[in-house]
NUZA-727212 format. One record per residue: residue in three letters; x, y, z of N, C-alpha, C, CB in turn. Coordinates in Angstrom, 2 decimals, always signed. Atoms other than C-alpha are relative to their C-alpha. Glycine has a CB too. Layout:
- ALA_X_Y_Z_X_Y_Z_X_Y_Z_X_Y_Z
...
END
This chain:
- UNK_+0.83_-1.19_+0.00_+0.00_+0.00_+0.00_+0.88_+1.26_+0.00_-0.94_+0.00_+1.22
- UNK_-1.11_-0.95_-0.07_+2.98_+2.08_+1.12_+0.13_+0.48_-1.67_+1.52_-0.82_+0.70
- UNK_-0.70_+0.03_+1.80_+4.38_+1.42_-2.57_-0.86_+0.62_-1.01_+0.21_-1.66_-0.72
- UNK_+1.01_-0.67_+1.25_+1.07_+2.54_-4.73_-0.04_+1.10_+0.46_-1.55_-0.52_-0.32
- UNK_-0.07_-1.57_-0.61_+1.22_+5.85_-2.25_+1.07_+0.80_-0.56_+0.24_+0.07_+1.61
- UNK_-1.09_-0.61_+0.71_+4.55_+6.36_-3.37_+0.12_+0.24_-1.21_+0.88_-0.50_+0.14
- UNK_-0.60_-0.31_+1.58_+4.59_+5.79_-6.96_-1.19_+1.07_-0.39_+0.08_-1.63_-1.27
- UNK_+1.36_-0.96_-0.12_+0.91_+8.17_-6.70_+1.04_+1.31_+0.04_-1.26_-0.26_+1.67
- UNK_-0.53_-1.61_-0.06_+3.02_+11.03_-5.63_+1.60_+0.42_-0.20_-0.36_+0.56_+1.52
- UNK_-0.69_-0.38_+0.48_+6.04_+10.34_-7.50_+0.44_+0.93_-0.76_+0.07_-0.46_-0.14
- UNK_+0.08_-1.27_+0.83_+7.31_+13.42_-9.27_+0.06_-0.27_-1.85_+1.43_+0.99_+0.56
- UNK_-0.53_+0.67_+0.53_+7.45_+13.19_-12.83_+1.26_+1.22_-0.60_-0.99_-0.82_-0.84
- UNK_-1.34_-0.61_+0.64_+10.59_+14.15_-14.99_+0.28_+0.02_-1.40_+1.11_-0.66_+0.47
- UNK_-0.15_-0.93_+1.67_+12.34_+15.33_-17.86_-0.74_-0.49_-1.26_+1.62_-0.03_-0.61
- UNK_+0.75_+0.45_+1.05_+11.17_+12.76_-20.29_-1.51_-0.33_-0.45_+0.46_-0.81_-0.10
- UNK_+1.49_+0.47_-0.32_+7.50_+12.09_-18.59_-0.81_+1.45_-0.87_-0.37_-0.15_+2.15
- UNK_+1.12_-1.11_+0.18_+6.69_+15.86_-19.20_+0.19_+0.33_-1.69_+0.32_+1.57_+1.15
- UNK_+0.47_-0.08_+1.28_+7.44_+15.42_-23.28_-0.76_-0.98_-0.55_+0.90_+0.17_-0.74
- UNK_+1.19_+1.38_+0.23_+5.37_+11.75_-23.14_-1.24_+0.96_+0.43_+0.21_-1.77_+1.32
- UNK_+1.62_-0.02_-0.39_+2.32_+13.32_-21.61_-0.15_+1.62_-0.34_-0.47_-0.50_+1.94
- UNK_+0.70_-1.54_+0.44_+2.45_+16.97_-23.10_-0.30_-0.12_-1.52_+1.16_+1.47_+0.26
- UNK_+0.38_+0.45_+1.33_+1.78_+17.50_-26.99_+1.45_-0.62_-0.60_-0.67_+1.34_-0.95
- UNK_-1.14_+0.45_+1.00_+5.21_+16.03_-28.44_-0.63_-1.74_+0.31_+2.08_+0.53_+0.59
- UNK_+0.34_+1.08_-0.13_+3.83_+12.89_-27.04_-1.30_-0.63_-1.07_-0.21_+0.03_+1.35
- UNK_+0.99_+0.04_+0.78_+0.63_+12.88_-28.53_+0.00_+0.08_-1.19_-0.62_+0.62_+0.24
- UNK_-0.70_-0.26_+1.35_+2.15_+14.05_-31.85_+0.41_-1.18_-0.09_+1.14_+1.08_-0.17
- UNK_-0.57_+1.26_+0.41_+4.19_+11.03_-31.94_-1.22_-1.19_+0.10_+1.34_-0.32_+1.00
- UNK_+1.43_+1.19_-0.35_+0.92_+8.74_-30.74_-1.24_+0.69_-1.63_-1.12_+0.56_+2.50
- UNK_+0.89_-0.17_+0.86_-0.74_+10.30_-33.45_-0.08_-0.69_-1.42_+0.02_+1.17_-0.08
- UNK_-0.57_+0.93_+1.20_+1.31_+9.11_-36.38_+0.61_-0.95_+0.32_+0.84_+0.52_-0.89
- UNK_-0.48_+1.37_-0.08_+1.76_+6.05_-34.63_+1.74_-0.64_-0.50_-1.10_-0.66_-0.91
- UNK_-1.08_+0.10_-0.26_+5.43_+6.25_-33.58_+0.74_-0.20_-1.57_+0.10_-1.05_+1.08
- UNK_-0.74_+0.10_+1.12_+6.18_+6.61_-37.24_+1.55_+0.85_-0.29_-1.00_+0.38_-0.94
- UNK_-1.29_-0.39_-0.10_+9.98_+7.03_-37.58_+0.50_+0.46_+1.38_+0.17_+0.97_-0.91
- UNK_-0.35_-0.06_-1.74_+10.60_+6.74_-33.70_+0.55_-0.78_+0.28_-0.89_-0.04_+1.01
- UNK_-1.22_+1.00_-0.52_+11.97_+3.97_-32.50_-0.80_-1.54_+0.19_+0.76_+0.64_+1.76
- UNK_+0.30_+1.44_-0.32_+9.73_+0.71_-32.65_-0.64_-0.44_+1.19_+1.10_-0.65_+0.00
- UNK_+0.48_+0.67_-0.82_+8.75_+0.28_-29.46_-1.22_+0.57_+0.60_+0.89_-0.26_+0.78
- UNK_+1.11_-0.71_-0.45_+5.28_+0.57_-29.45_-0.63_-0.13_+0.93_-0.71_+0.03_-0.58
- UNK_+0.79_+0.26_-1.04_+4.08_-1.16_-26.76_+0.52_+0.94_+1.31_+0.02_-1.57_+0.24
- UNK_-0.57_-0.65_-0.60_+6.61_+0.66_-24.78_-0.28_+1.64_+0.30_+0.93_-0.32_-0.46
- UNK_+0.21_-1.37_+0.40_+5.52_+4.07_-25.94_-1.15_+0.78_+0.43_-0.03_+0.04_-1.30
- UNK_+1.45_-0.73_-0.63_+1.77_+3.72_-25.00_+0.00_+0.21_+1.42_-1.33_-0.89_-0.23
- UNK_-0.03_-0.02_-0.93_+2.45_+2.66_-22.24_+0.61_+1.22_+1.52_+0.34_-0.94_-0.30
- UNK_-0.90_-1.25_-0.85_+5.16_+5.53_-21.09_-1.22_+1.71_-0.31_+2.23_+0.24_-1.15
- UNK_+0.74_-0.76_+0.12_+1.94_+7.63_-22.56_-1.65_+0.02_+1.35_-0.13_-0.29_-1.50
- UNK_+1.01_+0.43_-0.50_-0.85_+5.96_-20.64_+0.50_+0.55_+1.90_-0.21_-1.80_-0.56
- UNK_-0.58_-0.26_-0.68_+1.77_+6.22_-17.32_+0.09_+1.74_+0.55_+0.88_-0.66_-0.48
- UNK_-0.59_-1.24_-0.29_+2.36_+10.00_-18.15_-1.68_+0.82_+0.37_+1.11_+0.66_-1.53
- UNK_+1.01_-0.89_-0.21_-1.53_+10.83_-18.29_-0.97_-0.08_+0.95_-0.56_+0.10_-0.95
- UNK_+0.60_+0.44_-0.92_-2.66_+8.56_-15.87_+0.47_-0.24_+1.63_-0.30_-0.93_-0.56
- UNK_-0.80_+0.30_-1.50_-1.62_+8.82_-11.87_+0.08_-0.86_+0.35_-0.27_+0.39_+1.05
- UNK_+0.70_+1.48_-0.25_-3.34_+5.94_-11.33_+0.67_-0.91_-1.06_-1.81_-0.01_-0.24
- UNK_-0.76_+0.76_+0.87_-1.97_+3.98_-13.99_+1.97_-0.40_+0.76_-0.09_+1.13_-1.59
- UNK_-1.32_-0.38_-0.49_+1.47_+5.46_-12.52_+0.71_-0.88_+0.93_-0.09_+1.19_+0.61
- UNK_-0.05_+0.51_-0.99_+0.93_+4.26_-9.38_+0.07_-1.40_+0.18_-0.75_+0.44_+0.48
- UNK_+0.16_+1.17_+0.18_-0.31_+1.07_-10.08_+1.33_-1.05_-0.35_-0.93_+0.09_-0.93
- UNK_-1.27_+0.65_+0.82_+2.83_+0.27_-12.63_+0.78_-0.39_+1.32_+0.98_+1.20_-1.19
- UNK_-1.36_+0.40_-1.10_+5.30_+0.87_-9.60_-0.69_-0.50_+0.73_+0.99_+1.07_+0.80
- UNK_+0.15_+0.33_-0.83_+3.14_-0.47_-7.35_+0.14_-1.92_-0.44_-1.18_+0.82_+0.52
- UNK_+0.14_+1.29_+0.89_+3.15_-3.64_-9.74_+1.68_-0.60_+0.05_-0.62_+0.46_-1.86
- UNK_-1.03_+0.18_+1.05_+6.47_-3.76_-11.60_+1.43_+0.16_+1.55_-0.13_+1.61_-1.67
- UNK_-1.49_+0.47_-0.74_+9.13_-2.54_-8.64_+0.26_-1.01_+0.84_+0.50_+0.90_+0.78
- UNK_-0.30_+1.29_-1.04_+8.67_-5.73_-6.03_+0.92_-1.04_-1.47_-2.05_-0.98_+0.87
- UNK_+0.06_+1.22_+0.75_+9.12_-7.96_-9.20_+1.52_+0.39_-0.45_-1.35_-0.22_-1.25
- UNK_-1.04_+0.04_+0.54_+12.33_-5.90_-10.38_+1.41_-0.42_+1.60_+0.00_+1.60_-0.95
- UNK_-0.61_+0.31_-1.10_+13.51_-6.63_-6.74_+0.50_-1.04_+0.62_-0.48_+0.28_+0.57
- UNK_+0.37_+1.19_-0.29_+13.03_-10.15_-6.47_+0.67_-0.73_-1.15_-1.50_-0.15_+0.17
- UNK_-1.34_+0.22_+0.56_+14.86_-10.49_-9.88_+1.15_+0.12_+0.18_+0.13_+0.33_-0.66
- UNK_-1.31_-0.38_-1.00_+17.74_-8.92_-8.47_+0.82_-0.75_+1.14_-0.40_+1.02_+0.71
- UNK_-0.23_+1.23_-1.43_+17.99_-11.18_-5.30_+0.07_-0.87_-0.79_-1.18_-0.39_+1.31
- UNK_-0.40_+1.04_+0.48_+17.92_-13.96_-7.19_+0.80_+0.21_-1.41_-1.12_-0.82_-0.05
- UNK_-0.71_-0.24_+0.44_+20.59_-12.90_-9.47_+1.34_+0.89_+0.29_-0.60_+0.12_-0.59
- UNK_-1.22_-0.04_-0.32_+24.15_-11.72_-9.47_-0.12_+1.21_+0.18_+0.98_-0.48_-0.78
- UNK_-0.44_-1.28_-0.64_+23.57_-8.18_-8.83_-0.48_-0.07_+1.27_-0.46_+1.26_-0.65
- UNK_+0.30_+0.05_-1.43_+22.34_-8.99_-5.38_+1.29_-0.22_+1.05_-1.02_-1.17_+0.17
- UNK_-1.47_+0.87_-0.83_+26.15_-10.41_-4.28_+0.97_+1.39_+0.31_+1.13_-1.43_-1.38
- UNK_-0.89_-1.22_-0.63_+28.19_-8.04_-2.70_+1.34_-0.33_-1.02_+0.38_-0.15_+2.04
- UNK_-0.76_+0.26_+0.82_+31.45_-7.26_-4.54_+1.21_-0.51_+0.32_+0.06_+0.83_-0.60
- UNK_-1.29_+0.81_-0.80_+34.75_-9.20_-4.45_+0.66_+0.25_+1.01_+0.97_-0.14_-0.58
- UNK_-0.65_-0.46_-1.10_+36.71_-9.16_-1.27_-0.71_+0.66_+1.18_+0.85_+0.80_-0.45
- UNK_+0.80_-0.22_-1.12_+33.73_-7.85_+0.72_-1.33_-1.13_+0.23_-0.50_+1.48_-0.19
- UNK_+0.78_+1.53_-0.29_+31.23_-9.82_+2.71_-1.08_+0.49_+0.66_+0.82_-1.24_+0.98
- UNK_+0.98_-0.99_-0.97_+28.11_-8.92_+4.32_+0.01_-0.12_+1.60_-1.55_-0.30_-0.38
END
């Protein structure tokens, strides 16, 4: 609950405020033509930028899971010669 509070009143930043102002929409208009391919990626960083709720949700979704990858992988290990 903490976590959907937080990502709710996360700020957004440099790139959020050209996704969700008109350069965004421009590009959603002509359907990321000559952009970069990633469309699913694109609505989504659109849907994110217009929706709080959406916002919130994502991180409240998406950061446990990038956390839990992490631990169970090698960036979780402390680095050579130290130990916890």
């Amino acid at each position: 609950m903490v976590l959907c509070l937080t990502g709710y009143f996360v700020p957004y930043v440099h790139d959020d405020w050209a996704w969700g102002g008109s350069l965004g929409l421009e590009r959603l208009a002509n359907f990321f033509q000559d952009y970069n391919g990633r469309y699913l990626g694109n609505l989504l960083v659109i849907a994110g930028t217009h929706s709080r709720l959406f916002k919130a949700l994502s991180i409240c979704c998406c950061l446990p899971s990038c956390f839990s990858v992490c631990r169970g992988s090698s960036c979780g290990s402390p680095l050579p010669g130290f130990q916890r």
